[in-house]
C-alpha positions as a Markdown table, in Angstrom:
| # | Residue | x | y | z |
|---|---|---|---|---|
| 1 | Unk | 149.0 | 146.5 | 197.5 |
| 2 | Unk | 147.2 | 148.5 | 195.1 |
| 3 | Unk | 147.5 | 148.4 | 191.2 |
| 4 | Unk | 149.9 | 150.8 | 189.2 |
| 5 | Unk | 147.7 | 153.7 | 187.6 |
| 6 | Unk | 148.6 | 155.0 | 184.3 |
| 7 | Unk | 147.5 | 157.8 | 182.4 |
| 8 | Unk | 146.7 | 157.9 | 178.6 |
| 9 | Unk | 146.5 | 160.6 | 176.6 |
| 10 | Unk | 146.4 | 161.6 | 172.9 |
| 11 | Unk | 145.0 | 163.4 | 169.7 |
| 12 | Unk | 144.3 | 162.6 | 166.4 |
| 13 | Unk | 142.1 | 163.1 | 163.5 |
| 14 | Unk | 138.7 | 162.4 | 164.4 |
| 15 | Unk | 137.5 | 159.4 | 163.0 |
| 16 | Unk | 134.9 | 156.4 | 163.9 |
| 17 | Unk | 135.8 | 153.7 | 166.7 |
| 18 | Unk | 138.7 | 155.4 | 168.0 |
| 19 | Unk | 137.5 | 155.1 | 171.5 |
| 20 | Unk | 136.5 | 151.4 | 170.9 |
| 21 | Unk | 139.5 | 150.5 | 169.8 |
| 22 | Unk | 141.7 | 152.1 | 172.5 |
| 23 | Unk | 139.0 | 151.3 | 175.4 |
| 24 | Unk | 139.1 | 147.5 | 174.4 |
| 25 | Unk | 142.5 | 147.2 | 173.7 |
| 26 | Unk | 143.1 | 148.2 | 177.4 |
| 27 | Unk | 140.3 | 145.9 | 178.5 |
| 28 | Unk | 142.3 | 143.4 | 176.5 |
| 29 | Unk | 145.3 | 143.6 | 178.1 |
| 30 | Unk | 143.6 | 143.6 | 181.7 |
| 31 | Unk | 143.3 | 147.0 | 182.6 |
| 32 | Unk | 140.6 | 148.9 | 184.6 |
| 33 | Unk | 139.3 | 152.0 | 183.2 |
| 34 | Unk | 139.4 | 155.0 | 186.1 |
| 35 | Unk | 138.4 | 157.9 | 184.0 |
| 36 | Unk | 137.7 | 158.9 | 180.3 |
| 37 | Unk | 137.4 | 162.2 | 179.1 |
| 38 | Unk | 137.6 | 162.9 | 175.6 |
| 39 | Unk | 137.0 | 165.9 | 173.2 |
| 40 | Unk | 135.5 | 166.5 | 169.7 |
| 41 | Unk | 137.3 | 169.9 | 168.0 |
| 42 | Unk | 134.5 | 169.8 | 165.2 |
| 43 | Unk | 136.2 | 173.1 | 163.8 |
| 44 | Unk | 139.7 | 171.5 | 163.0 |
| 45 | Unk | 138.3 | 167.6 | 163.0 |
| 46 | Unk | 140.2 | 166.5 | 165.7 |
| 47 | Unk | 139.7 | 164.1 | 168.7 |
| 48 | Unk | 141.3 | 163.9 | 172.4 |
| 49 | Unk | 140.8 | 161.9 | 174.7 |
| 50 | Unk | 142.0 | 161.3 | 178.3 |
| 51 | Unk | 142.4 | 157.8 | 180.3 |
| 52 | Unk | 143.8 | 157.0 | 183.6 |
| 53 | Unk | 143.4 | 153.5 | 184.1 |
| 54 | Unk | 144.8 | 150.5 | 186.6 |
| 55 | Unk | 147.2 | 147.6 | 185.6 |
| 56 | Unk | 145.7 | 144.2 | 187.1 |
| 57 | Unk | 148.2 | 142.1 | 185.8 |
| 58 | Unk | 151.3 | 141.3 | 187.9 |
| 59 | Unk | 153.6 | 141.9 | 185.3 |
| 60 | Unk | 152.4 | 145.2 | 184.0 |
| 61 | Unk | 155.3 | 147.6 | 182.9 |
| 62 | Unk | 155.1 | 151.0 | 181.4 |
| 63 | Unk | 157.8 | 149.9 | 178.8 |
| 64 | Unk | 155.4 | 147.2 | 178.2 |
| 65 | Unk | 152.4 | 148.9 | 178.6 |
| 66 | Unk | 153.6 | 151.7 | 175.7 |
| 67 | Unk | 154.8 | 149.0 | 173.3 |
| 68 | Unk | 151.0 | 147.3 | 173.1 |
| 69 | Unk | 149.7 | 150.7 | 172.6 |
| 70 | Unk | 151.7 | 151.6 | 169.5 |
| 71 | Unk | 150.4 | 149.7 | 167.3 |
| 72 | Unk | 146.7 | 151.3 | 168.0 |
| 73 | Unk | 148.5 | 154.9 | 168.2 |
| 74 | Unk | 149.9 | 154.2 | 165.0 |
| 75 | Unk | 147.0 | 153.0 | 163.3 |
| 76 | Unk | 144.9 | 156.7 | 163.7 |
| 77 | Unk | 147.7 | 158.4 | 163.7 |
| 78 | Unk | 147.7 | 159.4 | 167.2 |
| 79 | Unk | 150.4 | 162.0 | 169.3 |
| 80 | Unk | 150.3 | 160.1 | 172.3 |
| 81 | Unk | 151.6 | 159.6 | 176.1 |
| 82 | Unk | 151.3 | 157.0 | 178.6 |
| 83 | Unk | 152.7 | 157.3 | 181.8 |
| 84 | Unk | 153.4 | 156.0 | 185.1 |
| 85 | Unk | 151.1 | 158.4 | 187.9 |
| 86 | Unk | 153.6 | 157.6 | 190.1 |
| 87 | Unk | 156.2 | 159.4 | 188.3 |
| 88 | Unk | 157.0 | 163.1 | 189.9 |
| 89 | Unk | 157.8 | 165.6 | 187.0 |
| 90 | Unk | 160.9 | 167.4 | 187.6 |
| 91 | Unk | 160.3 | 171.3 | 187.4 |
| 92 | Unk | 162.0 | 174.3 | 186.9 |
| 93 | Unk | 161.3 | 177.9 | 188.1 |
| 94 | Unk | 162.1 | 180.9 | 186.9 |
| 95 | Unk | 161.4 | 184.3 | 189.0 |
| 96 | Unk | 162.6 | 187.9 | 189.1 |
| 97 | Unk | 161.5 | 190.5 | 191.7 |
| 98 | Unk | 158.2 | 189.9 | 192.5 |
| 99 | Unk | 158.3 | 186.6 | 194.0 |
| 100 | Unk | 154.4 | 186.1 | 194.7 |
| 101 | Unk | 154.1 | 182.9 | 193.2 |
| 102 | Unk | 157.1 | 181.6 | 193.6 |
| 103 | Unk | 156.7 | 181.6 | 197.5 |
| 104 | Unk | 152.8 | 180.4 | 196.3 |
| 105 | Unk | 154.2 | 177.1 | 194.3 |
| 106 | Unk | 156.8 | 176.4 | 196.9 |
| 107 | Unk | 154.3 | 176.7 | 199.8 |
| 108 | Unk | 151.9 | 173.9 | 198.0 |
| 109 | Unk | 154.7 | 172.0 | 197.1 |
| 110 | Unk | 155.8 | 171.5 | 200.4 |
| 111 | Unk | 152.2 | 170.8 | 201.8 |
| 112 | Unk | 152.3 | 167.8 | 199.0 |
| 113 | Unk | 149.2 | 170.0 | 196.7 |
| 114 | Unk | 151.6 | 169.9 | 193.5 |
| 115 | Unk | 153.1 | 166.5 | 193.5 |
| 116 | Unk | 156.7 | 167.5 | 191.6 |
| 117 | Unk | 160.2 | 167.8 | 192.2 |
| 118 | Unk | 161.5 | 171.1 | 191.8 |
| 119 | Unk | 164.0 | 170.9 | 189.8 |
| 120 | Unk | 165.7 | 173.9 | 190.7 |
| 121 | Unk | 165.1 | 178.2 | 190.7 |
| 122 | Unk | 166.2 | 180.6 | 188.4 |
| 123 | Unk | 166.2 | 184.0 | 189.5 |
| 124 | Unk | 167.8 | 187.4 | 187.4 |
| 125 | Unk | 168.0 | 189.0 | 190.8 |
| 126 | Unk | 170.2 | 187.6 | 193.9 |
| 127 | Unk | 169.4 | 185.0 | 196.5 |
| 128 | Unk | 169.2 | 188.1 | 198.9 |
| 129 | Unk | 166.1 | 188.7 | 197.2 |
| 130 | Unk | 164.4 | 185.9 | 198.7 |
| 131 | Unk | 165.7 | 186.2 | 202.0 |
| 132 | Unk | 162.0 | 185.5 | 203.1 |
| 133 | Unk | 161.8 | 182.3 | 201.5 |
| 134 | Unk | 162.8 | 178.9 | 202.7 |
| 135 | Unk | 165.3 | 178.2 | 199.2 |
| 136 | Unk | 167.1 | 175.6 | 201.6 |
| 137 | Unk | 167.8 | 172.3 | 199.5 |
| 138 | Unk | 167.0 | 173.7 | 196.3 |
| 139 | Unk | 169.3 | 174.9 | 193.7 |
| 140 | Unk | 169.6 | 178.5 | 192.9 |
| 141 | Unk | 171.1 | 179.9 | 190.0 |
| 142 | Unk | 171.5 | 183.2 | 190.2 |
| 143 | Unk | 171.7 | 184.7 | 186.3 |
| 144 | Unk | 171.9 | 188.6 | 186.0 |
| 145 | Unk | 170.0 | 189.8 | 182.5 |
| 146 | Unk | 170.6 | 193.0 | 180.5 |
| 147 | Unk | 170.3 | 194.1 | 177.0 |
| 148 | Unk | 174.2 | 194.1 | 176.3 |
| 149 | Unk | 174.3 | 190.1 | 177.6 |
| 150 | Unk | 170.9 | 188.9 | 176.7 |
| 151 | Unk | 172.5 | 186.0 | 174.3 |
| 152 | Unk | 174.9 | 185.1 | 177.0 |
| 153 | Unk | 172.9 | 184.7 | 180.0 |
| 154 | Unk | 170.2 | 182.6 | 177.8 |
| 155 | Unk | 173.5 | 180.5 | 176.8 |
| 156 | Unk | 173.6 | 180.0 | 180.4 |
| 157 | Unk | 170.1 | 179.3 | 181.2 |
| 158 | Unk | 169.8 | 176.9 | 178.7 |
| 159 | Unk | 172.5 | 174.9 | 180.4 |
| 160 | Unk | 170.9 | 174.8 | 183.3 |
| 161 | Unk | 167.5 | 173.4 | 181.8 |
| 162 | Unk | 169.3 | 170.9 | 180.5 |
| 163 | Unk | 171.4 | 169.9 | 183.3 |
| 164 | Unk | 168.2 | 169.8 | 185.8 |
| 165 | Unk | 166.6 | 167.3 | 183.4 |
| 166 | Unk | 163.2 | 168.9 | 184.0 |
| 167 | Unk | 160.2 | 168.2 | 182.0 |
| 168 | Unk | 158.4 | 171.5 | 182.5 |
| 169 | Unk | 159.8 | 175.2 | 182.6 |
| 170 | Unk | 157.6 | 177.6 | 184.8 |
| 171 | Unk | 158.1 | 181.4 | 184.5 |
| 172 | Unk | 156.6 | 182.7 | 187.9 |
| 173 | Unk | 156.8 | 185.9 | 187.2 |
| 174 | Unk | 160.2 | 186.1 | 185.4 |
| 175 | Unk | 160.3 | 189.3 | 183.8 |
| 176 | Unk | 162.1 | 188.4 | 180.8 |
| 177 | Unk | 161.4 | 187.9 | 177.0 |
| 178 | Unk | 162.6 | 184.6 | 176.2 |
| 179 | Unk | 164.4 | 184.6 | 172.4 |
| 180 | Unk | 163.1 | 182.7 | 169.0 |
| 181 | Unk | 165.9 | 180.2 | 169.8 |
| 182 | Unk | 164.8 | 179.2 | 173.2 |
| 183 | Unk | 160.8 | 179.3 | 173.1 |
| 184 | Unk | 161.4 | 176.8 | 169.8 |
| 185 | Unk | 163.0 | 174.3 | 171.8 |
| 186 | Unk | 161.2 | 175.0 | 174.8 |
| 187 | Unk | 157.6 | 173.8 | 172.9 |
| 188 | Unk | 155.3 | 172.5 | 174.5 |
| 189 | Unk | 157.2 | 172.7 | 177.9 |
| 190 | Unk | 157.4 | 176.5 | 178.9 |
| 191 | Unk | 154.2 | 177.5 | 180.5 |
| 192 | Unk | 154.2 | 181.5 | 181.8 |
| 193 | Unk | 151.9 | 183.7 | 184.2 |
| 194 | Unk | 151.2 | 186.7 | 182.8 |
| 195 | Unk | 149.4 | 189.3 | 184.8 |
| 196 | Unk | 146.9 | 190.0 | 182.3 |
| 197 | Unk | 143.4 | 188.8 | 181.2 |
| 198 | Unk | 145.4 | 187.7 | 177.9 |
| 199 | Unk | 144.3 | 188.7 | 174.8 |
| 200 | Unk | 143.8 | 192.2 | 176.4 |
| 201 | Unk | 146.9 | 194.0 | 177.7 |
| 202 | Unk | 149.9 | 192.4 | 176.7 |
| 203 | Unk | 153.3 | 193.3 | 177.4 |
| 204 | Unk | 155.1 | 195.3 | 180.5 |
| 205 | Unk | 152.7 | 196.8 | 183.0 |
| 206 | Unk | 149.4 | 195.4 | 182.4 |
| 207 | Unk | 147.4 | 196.5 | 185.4 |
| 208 | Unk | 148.7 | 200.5 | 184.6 |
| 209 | Unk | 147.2 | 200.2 | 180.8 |
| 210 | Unk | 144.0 | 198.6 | 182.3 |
| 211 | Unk | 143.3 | 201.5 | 184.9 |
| 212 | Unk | 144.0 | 203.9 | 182.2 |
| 213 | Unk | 141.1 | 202.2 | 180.0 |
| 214 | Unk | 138.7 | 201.8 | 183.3 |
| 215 | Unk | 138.5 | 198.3 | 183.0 |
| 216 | Unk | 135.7 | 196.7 | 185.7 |
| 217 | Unk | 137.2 | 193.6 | 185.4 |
| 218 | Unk | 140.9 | 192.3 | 186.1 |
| 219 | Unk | 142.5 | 189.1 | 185.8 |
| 220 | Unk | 145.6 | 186.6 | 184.7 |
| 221 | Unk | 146.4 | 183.7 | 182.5 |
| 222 | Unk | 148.5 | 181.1 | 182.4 |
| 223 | Unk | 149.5 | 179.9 | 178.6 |
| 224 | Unk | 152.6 | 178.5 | 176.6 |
| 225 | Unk | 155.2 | 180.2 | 175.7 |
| 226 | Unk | 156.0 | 180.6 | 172.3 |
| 227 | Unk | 158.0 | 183.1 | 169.8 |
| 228 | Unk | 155.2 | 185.9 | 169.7 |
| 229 | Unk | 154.9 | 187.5 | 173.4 |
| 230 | Unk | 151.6 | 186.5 | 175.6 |
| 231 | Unk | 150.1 | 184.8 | 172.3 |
| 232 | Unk | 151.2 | 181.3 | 172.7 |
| 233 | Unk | 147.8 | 179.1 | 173.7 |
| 234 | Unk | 146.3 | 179.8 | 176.7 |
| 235 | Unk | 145.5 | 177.3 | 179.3 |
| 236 | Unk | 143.9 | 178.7 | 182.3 |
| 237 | Unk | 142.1 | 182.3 | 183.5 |
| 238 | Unk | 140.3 | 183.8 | 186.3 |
| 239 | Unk | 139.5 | 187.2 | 187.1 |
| 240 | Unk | 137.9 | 189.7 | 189.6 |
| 241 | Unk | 136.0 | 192.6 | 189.6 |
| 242 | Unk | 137.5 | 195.9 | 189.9 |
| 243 | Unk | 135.9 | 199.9 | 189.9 |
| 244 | Unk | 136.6 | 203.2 | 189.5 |
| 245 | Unk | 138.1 | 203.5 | 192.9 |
| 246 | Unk | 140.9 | 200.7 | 192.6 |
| 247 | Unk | 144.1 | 202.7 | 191.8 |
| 248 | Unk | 146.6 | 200.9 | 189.7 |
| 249 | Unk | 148.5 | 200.0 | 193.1 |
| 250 | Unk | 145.3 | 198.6 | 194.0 |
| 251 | Unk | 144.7 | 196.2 | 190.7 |
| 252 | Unk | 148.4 | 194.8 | 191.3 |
| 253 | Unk | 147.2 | 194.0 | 195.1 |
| 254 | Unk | 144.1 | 192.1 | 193.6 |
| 255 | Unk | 146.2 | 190.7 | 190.9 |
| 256 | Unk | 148.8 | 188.8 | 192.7 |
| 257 | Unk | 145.9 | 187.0 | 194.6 |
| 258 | Unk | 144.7 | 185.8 | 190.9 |
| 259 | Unk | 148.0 | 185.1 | 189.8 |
| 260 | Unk | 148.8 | 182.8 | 192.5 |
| 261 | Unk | 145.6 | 180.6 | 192.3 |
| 262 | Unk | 145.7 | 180.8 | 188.1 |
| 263 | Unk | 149.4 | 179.6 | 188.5 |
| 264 | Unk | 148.4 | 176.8 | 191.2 |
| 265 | Unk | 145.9 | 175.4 | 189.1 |
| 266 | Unk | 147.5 | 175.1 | 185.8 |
| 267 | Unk | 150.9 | 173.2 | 187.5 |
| 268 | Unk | 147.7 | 170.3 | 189.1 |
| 269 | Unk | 146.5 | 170.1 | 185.6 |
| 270 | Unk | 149.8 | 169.8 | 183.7 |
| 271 | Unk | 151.0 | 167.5 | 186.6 |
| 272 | Unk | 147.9 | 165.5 | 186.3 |
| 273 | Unk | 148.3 | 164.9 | 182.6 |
| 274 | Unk | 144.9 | 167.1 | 181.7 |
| 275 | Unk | 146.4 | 170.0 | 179.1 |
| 276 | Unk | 146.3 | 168.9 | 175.2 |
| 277 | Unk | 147.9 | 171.3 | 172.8 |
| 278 | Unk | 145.2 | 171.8 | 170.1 |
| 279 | Unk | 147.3 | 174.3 | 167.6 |
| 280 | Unk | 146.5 | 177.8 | 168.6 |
| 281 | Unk | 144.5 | 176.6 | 172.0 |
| 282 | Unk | 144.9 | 174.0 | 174.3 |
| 283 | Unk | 142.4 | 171.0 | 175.4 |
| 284 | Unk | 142.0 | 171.1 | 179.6 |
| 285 | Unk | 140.2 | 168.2 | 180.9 |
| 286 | Unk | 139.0 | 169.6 | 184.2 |
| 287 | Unk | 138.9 | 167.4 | 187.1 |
């Protein structure tokens, strides 16, 4: 039978013997190191680092496992997390019309790429809407949004979050500004898809303000959501090259392509334990 991986991963002010002291201590107990990865943010003096490691010993627990660790964590003043690898994160999607990556995520879900539970959909439009799709199994909540009962259906939405017990909120294309209220207690845990090469065309129809501007180059980003819209920190980007005879129909073609695979990529790393909030920006240990 093989040995329970866990993953490791933290922040804290940079300082000497940090990865000495959390390398041995796991040596210690009778781990065996998988990966490292760490990071030094010489601008803000801040150091990540990333472990996934096997227990040896028989008795290994995670409750155990995270009390021996505290004391090091406490000691630089770490924000930490150890977890089990085994553990699937429950996640919950959000959608409106254009359903692109929803039918994406649920596709590689069901092939076992994104190793989750899906905690349930959200959609503003009806289930009729995703005829197309196989929803079968997996709650639905169908909450209609409009100016007049904005506070209302968020009331409602945020009832469902809670219920679902997910860790992660995912808007795949949900065409909705979230409010102060729920983005703050959403930190850290809301990741969007916005169809834009983010810091450059924020807002409602992205792909018609880059054709007006003659952009060569398109793309789309994935980043957390926070109070300011499309300037929470980014995560992951990719793009594709465009010209002066792609019509604005044409860029939303090419973009949902982008979208899909930006999208994809950024659930692996999050479900992998890779992304590291660093204030404005975020820490992505590749693969």
């Amino acid at each position: 039978m093989a040995a329970a991986q866990f993953v490791v991963t933290l922040s804290c002010p940079d300082r000497p013997g940090i990865v000495a002291a959390v390398s041995g201590h796991l040596a210690a107990q009778g781990n065996n190191i998988l990966e490292a990865q760490q990071f030094d943010d010489t601008d803000t003096g801040r150091f990540f680092m990333r472990i996934v490691f096997e227990a040896l010993a028989a008795d290994a627990t995670l409750a155990g496992l995270q009390a021996a660790f505290t004391p090091i964590a406490e000691r630089f003043d770490m924000q930490w997390q150890l977890r089990d690898r085994s553990e699937r994160r429950r996640v919950l999607l959000l959608v409106s019309k254009f359903d692109h990556c929803l039918a994406d995520v649920l596709y590689r879900w069901r092939t076992g790429e994104l190793s989750m539970d899906i905690a349930g959909i959200v959609a503003n439009h009806p289930r009729e809407t995703y005829r197309h799709l196989d929803l079968d199994a997996i709650p639905f909540h169908y909450l209609p949004a409009d100016r007049d009962h904005k506070a209302t259906q968020e009331a409602l939405l945020w009832q469902v979050i809670e219920q679902s017990q997910c860790d992660l909120v995912v808007l795949a294309r949900y065409m909705q500004v979230l409010s102060n209220e729920l983005t703050t207690k959403l930190a850290g845990r809301c990741i969007n898809i916005h169809h834009s090469f983010l810091p450059g065309f924020k807002g409602a129809r992205p792909y018609h303000q880059a054709h007006r501007r003659g952009v060569k180059l398109i793309g789309a980003t994935t980043h957390f959501v926070t109070a300011e819209l499309d300037e929470g920190p980014i995560i992951e980007q990719d793009i594709e090259r465009v010209t002066h005879h792609d019509t604005a129909e044409d860029m939303i073609r090419i973009g949902r392509d982008i979208e899909r695979r930006v999208l994809a990529r950024t659930l692996r790393h999050y479900l992998d334990d890779r992304i590291l909030l660093n204030g404005s920006k975020t820490v992505v240990f590749a693969a």
